[in-house]
ROLUMSE-891279 format. One line per field, with one value per atom (N, C-alpha, C): atom name; y, x, z. Coordinates in nm, 3 decimals, decimal comma. Last residue first. Layout:
N
atome	[CA|...]
c2	[Y|...]
c1	[X|...]
c3	[Z|...]
This chain:
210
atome	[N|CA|C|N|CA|C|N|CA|C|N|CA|C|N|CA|C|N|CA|C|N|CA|C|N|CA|C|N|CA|C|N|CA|C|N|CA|C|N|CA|C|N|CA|C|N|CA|C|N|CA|C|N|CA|C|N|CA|C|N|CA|C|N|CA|C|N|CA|C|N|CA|C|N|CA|C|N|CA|C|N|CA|C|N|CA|C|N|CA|C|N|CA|C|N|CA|C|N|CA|C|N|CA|C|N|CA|C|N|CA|C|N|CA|C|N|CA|C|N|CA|C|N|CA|C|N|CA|C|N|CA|C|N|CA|C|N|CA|C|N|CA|C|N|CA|C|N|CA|C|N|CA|C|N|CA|C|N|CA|C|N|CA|C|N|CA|C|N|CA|C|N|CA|C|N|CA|C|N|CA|C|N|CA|C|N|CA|C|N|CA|C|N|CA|C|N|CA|C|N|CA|C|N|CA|C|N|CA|C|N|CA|C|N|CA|C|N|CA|C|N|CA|C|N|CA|C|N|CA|C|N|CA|C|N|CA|C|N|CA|C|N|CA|C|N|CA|C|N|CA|C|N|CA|C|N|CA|C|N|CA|C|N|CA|C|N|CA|C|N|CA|C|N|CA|C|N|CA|C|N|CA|C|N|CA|C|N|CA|C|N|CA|C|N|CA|C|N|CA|C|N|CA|C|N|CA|C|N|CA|C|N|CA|C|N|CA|C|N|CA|C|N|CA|C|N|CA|C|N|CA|C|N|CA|C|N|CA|C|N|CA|C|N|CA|C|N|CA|C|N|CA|C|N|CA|C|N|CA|C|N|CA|C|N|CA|C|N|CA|C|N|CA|C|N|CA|C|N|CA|C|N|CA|C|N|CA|C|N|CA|C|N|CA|C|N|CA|C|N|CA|C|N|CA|C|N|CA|C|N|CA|C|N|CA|C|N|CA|C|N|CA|C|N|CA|C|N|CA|C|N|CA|C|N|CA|C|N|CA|C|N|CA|C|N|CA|C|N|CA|C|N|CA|C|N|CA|C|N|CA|C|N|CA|C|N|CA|C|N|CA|C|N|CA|C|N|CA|C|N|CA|C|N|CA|C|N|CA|C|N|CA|C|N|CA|C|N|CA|C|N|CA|C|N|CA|C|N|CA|C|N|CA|C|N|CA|C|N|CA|C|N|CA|C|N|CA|C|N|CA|C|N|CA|C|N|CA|C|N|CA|C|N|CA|C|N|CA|C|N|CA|C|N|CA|C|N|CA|C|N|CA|C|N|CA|C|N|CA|C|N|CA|C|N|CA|C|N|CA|C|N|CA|C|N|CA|C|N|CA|C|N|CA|C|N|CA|C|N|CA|C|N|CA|C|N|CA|C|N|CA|C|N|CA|C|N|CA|C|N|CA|C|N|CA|C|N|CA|C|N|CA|C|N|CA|C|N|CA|C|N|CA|C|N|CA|C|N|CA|C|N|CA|C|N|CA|C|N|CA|C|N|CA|C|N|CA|C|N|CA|C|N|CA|C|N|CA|C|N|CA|C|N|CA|C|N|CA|C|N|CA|C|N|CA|C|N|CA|C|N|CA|C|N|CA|C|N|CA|C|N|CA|C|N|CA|C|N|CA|C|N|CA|C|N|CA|C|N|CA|C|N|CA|C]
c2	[-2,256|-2,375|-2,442|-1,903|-1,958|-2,127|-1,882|-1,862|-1,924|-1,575|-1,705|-1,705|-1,395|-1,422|-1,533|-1,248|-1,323|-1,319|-1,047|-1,028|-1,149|-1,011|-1,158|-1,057|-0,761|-0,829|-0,976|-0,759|-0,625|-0,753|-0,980|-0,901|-0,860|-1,105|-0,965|-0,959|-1,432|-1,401|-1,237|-1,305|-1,370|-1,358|-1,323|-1,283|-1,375|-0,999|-1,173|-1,185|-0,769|-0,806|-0,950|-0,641|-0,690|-0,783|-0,377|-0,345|-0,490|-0,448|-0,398|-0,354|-0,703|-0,630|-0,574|-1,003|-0,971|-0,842|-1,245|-1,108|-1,080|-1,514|-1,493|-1,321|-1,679|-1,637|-1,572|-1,881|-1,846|-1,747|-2,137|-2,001|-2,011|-2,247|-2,274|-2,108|-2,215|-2,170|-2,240|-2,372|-2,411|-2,312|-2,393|-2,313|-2,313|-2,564|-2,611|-2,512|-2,361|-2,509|-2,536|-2,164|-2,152|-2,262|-2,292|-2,254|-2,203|-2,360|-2,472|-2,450|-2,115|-2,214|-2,333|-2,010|-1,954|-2,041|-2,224|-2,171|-2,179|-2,123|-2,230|-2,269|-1,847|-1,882|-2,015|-1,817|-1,828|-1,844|-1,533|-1,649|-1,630|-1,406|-1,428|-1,568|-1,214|-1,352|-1,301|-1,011|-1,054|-1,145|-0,782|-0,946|-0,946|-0,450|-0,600|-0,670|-0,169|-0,291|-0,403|0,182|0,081|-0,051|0,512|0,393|0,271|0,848|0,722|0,573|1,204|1,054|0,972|1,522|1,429|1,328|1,844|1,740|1,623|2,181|2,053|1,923|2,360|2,318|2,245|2,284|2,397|2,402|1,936|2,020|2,126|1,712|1,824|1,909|1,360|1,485|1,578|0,997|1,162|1,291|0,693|0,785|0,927|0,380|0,446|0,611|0,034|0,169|0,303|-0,270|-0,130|0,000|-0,636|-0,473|-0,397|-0,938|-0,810|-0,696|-1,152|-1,046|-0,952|-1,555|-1,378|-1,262|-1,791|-1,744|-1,640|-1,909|-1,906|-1,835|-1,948|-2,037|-2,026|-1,706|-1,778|-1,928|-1,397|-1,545|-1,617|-1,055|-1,179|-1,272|-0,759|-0,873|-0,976|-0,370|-0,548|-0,634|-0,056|-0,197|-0,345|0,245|0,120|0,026|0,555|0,436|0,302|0,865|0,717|0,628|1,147|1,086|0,923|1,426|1,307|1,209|1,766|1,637|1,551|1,833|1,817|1,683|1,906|2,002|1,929|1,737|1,858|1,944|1,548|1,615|1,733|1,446|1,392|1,535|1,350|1,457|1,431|1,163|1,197|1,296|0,987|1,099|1,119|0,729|0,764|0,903|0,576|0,619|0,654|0,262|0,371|0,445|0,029|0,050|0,198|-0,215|-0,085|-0,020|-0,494|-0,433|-0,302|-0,649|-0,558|-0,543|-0,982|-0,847|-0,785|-1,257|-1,204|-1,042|-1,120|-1,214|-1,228|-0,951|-0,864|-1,013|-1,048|-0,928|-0,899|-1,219|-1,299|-1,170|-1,016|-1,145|-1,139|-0,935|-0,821|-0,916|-1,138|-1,031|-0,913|-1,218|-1,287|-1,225|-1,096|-1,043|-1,131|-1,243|-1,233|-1,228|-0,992|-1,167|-1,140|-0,859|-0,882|-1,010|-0,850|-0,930|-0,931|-0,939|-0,849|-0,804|-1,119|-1,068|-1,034|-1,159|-1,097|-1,075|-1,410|-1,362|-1,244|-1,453|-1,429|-1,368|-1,679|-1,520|-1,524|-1,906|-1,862|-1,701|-1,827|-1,913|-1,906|-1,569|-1,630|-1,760|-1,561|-1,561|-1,611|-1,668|-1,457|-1,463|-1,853|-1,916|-1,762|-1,781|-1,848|-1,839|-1,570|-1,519|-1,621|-1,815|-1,703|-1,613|-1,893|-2,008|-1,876|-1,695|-1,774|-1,831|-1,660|-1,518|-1,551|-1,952|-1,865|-1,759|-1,959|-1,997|-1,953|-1,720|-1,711|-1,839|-1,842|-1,703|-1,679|-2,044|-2,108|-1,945|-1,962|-2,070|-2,049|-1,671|-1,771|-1,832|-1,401|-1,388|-1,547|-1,144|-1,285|-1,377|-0,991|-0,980|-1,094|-1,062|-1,133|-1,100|-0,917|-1,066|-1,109|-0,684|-0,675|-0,862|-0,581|-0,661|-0,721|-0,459|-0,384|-0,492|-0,604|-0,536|-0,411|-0,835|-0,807|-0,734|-0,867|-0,833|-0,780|-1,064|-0,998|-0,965|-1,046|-1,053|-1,002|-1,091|-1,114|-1,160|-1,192|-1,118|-1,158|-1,258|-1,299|-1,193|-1,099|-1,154|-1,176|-0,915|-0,960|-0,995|-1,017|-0,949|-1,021|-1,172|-1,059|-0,936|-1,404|-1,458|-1,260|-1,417|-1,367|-1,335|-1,533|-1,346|-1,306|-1,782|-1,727|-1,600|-1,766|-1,811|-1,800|-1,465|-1,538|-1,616|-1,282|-1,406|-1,508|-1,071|-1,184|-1,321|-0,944|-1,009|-1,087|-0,649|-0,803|-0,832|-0,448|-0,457|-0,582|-0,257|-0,388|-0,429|-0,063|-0,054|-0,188|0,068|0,034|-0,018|0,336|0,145|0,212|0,553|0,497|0,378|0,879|0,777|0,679|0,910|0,964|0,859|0,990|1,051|1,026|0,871|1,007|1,056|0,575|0,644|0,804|0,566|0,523|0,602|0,663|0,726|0,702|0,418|0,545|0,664|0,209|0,210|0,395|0,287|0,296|0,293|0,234|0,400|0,384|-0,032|0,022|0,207|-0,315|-0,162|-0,074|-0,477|-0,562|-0,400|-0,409|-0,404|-0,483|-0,432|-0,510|-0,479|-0,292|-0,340|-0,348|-0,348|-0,403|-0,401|-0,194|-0,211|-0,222|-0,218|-0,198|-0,279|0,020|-0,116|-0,061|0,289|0,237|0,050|0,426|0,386|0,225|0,456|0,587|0,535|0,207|0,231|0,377|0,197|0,130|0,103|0,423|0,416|0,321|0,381|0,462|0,461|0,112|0,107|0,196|0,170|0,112|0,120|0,347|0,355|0,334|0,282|0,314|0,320|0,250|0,343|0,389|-0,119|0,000|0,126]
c1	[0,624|0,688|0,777|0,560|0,648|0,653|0,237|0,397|0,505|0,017|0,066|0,209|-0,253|-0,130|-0,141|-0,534|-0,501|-0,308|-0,839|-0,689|-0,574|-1,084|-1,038|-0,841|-1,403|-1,267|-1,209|-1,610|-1,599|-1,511|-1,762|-1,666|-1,662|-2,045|-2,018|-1,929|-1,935|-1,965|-2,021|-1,596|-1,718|-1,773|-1,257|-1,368|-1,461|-1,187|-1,224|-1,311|-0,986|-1,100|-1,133|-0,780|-0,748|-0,869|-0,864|-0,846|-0,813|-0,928|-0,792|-0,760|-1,079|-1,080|-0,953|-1,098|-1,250|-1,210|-0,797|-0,882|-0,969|-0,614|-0,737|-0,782|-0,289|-0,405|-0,508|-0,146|-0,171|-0,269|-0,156|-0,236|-0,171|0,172|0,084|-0,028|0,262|0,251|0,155|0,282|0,363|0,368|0,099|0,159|0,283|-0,166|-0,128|0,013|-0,214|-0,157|-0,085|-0,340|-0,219|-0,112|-0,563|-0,494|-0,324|-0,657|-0,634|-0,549|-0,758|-0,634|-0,584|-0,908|-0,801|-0,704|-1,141|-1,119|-0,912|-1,194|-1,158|-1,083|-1,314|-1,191|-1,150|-1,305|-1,403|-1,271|-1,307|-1,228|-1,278|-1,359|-1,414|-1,337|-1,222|-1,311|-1,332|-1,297|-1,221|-1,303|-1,208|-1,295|-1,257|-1,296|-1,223|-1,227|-1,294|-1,320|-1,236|-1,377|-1,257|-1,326|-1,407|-1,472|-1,368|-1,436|-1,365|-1,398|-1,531|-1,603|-1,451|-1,575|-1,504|-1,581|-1,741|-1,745|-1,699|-1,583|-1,650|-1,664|-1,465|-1,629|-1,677|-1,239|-1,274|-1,408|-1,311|-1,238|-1,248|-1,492|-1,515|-1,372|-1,569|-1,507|-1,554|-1,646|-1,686|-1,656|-1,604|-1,571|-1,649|-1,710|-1,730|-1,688|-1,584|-1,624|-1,609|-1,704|-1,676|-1,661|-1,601|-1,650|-1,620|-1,782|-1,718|-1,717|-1,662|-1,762|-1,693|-1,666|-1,613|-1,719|-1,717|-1,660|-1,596|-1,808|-1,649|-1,589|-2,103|-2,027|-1,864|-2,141|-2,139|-2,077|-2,086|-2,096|-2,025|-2,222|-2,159|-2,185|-2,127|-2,207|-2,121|-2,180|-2,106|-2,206|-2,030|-2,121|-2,077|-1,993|-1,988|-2,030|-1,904|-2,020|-1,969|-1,708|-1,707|-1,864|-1,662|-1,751|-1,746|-1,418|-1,440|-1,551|-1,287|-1,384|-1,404|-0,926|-1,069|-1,149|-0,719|-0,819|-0,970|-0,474|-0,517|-0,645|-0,508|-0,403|-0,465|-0,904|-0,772|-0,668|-1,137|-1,084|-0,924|-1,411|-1,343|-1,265|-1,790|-1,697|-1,553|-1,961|-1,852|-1,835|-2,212|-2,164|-2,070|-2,321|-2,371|-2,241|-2,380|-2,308|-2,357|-2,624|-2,545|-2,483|-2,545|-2,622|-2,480|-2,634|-2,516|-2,624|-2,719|-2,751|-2,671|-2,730|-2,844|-2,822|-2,655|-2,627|-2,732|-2,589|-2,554|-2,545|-2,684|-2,807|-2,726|-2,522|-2,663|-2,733|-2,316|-2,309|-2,432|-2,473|-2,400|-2,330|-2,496|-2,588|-2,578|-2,255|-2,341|-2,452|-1,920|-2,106|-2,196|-1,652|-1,759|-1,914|-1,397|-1,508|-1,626|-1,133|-1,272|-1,395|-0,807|-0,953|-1,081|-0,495|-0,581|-0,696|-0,226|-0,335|-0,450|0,111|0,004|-0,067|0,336|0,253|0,137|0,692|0,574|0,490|0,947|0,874|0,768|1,043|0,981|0,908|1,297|1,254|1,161|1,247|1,317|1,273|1,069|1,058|1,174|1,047|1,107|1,114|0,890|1,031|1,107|0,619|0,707|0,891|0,547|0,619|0,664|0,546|0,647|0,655|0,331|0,447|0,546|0,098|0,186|0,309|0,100|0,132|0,183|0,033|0,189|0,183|-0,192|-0,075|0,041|-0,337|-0,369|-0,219|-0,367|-0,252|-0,302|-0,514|-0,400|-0,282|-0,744|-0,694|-0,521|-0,865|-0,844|-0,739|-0,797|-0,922|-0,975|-0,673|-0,628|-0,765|-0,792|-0,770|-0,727|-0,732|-0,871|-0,872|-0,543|-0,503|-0,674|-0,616|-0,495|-0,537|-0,744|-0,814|-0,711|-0,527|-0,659|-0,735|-0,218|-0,308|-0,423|0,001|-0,052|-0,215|0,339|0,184|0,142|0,635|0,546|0,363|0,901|0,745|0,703|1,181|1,080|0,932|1,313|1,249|1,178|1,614|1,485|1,432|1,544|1,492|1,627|1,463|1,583|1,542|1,267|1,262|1,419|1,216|1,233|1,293|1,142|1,265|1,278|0,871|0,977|1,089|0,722|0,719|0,878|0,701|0,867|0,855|0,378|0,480|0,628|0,177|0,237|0,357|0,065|-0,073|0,043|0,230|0,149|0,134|0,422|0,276|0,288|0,646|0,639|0,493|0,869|0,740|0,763|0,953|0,993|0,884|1,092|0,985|1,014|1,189|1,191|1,111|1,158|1,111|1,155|1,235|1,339|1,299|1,110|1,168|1,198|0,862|0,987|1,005|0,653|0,636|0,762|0,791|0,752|0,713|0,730|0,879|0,881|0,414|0,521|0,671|0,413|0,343|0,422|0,547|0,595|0,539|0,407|0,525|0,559|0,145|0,128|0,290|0,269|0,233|0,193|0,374|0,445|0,410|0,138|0,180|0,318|0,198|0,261|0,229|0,421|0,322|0,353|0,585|0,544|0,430|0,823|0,694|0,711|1,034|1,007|0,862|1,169|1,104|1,096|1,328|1,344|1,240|1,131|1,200|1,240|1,133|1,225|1,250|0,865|0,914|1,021|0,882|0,903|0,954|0,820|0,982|0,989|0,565|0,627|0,798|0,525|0,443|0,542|0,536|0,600|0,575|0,374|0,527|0,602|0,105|0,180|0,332|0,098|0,016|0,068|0,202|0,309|0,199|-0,003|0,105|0,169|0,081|0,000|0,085]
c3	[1,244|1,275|1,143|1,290|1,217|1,266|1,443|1,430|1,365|1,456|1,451|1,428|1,545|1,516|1,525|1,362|1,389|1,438|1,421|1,399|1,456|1,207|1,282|1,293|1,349|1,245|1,279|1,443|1,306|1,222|1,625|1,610|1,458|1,693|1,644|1,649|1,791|1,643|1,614|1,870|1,853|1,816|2,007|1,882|1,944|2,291|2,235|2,094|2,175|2,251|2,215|2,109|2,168|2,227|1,955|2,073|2,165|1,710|1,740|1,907|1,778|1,734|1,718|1,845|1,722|1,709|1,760|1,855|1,766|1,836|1,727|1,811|1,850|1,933|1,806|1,714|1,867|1,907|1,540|1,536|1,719|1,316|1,439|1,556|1,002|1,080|1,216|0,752|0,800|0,939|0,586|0,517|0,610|0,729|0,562|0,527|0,961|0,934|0,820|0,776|0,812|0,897|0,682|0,598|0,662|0,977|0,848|0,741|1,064|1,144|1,062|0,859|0,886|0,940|0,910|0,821|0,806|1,175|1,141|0,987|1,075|1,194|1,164|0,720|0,855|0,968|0,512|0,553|0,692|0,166|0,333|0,417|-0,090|-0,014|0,113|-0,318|-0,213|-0,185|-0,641|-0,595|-0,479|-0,750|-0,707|-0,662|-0,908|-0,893|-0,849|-0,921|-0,897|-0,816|-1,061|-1,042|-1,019|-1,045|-1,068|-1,008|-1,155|-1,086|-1,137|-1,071|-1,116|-1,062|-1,149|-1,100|-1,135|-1,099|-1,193|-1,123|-0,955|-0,946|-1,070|-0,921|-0,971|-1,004|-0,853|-0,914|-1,001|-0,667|-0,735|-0,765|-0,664|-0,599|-0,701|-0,610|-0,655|-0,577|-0,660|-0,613|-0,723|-0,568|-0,647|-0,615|-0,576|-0,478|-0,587|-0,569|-0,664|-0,584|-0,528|-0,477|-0,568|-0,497|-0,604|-0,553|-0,274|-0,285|-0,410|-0,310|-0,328|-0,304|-0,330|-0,171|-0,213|-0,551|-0,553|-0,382|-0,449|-0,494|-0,505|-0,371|-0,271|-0,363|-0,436|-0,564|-0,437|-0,450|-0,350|-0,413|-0,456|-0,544|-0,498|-0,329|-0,336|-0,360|-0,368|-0,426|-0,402|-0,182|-0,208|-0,275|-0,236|-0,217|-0,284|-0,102|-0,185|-0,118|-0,188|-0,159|-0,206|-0,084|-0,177|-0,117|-0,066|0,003|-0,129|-0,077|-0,098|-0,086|0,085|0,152|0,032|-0,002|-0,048|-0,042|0,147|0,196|0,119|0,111|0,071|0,158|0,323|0,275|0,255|0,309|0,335|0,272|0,346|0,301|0,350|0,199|0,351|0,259|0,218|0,121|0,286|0,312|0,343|0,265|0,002|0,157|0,189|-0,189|-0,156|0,019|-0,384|-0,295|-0,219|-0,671|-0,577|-0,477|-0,660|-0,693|-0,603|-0,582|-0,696|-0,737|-0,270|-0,330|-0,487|-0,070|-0,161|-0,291|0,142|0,091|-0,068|0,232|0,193|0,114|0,341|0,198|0,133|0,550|0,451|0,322|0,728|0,681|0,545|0,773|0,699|0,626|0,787|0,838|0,724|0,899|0,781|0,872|1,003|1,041|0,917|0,788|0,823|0,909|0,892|0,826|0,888|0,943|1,006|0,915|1,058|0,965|1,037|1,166|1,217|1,075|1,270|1,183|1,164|1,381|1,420|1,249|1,419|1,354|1,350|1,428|1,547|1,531|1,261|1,338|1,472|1,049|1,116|1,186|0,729|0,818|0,941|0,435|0,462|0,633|0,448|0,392|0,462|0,586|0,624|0,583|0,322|0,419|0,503|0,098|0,128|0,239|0,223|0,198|0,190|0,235|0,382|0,338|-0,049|-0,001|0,128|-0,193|-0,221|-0,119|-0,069|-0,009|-0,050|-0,160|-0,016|0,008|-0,446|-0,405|-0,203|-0,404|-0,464|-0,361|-0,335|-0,244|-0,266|-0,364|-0,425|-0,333|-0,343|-0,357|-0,381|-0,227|-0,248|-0,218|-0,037|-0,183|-0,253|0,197|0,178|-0,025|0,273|0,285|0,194|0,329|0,218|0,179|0,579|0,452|0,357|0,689|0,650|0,500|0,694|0,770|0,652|0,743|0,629|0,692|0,866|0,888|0,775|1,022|0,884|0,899|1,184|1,226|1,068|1,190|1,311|1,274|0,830|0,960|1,071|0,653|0,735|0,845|0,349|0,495|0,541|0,067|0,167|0,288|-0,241|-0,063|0,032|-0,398|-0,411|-0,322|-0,317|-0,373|-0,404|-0,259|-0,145|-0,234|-0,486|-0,491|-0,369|-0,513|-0,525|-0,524|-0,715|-0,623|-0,621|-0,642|-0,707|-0,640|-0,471|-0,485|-0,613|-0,422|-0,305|-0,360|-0,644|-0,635|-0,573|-0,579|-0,553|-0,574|-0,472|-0,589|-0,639|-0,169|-0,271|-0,381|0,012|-0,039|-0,185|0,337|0,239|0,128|0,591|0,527|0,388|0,714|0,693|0,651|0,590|0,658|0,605|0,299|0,356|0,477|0,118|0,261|0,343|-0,111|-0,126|0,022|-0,083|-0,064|-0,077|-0,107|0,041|0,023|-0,414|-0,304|-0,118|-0,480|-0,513|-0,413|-0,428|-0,365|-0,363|-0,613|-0,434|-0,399|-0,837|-0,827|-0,643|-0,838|-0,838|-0,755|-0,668|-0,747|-0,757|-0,494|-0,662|-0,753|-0,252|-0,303|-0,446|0,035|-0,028|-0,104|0,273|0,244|0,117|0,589|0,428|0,390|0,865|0,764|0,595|1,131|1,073|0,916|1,392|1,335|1,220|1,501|1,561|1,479|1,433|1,618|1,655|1,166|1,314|1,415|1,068|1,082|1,184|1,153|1,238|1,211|0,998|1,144|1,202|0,767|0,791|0,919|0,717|0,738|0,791|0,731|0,886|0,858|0,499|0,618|0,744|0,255|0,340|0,469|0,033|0,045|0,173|0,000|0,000|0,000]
């Protein structure tokens, strides 16, 4: 991505590798500056590590990133390589949506619509994004579109951006990271550390290198 946690967690002192298969997001991360580094690599392909200088402590794949991987096959190339990038005993952290059933089942036969959000880019302007999601319970994806609209010099801009993700159950999760050579230690429903259950927002999982 563009640097969100890297620049955050080379501030306070590690030392940092991130990982996009975009080039224009890396570019954006090395433009805010400090001290991570920045490597242009596809997750979802196999030998992507073979790109990356290891070994490290700890690898985290944070804000959904992991659920893009949208398919069995690139969900293991993306563990098998961070295992192999990993020291002994290196730790895992992902950080994923718990799946709202409610919010599948509605968006199934047909998009269905999110509450629109607003925010405000560095350059003071407001931007309106809405959501669409089309859920194919057969491949275990949601199509998303998020749909953007701003204003420049009082014209009105639009951009539109599409992309598949899955859903991955708890059990689920402890299987796939079995299969990749990690052991789960612990599961949280939020960022605050809280027990999951079935309302938690998210799954923030660790685990550990075996």
């Amino acid at each position: 991505g563009t640097g969100r946690a890297a620049v955050a967690m080379a501030a306070a002192g590690r030392q940092v590798t991130g990982v996009d298969v975009d080039q224009n997001v890396l570019d954006i991360a090395n433009a805010k500056g400090g001290d991570a580094r920045y490597v242009q690599a596809d997750l979802s392909e196999p030998d992507w590590q073979t790109a990356v200088d290891g070994p490290f402590d700890a690898a985290c794949c944070f804000f959904n990133t992991f659920l893009a991987l949208a398919d069995p096959e690139s969900q293991e190339h993306c563990l098998r390589g961070c295992h192999e990038l990993l020291a002994p005993d290196g730790l895992l952290w992902l950080d994923v949506f718990n799946p709202n059933f409610d919010l599948i089942t509605n968006a199934v036969g047909g998009a269905t619509e999110l509450e629109p959000v607003l925010f405000s880019l560095p350059d003071g302007r407001s931007v309106m994004r809405t959501t669409s999601l089309y859920a194919d319970i057969t491949r275990q994806t949601q199509h998303v579109t998020f749909h953007y609209a701003w204003h420049d010099n009082g014209r009105r801009r639009e951009q539109t951006r599409s992309f598949d993700m899955t859903w991955i159950m708890p059990r689920e999760m402890e299987r796939l990271l079995r299969l990749c050579g990690f052991q789960l230690v612990a599961t949280f429903g939020d960022h605050d550390g809280s027990d999951l259950d079935d309302d938690s927002a998210r799954q923030i999982v660790l685990a550990r290198r075996v």
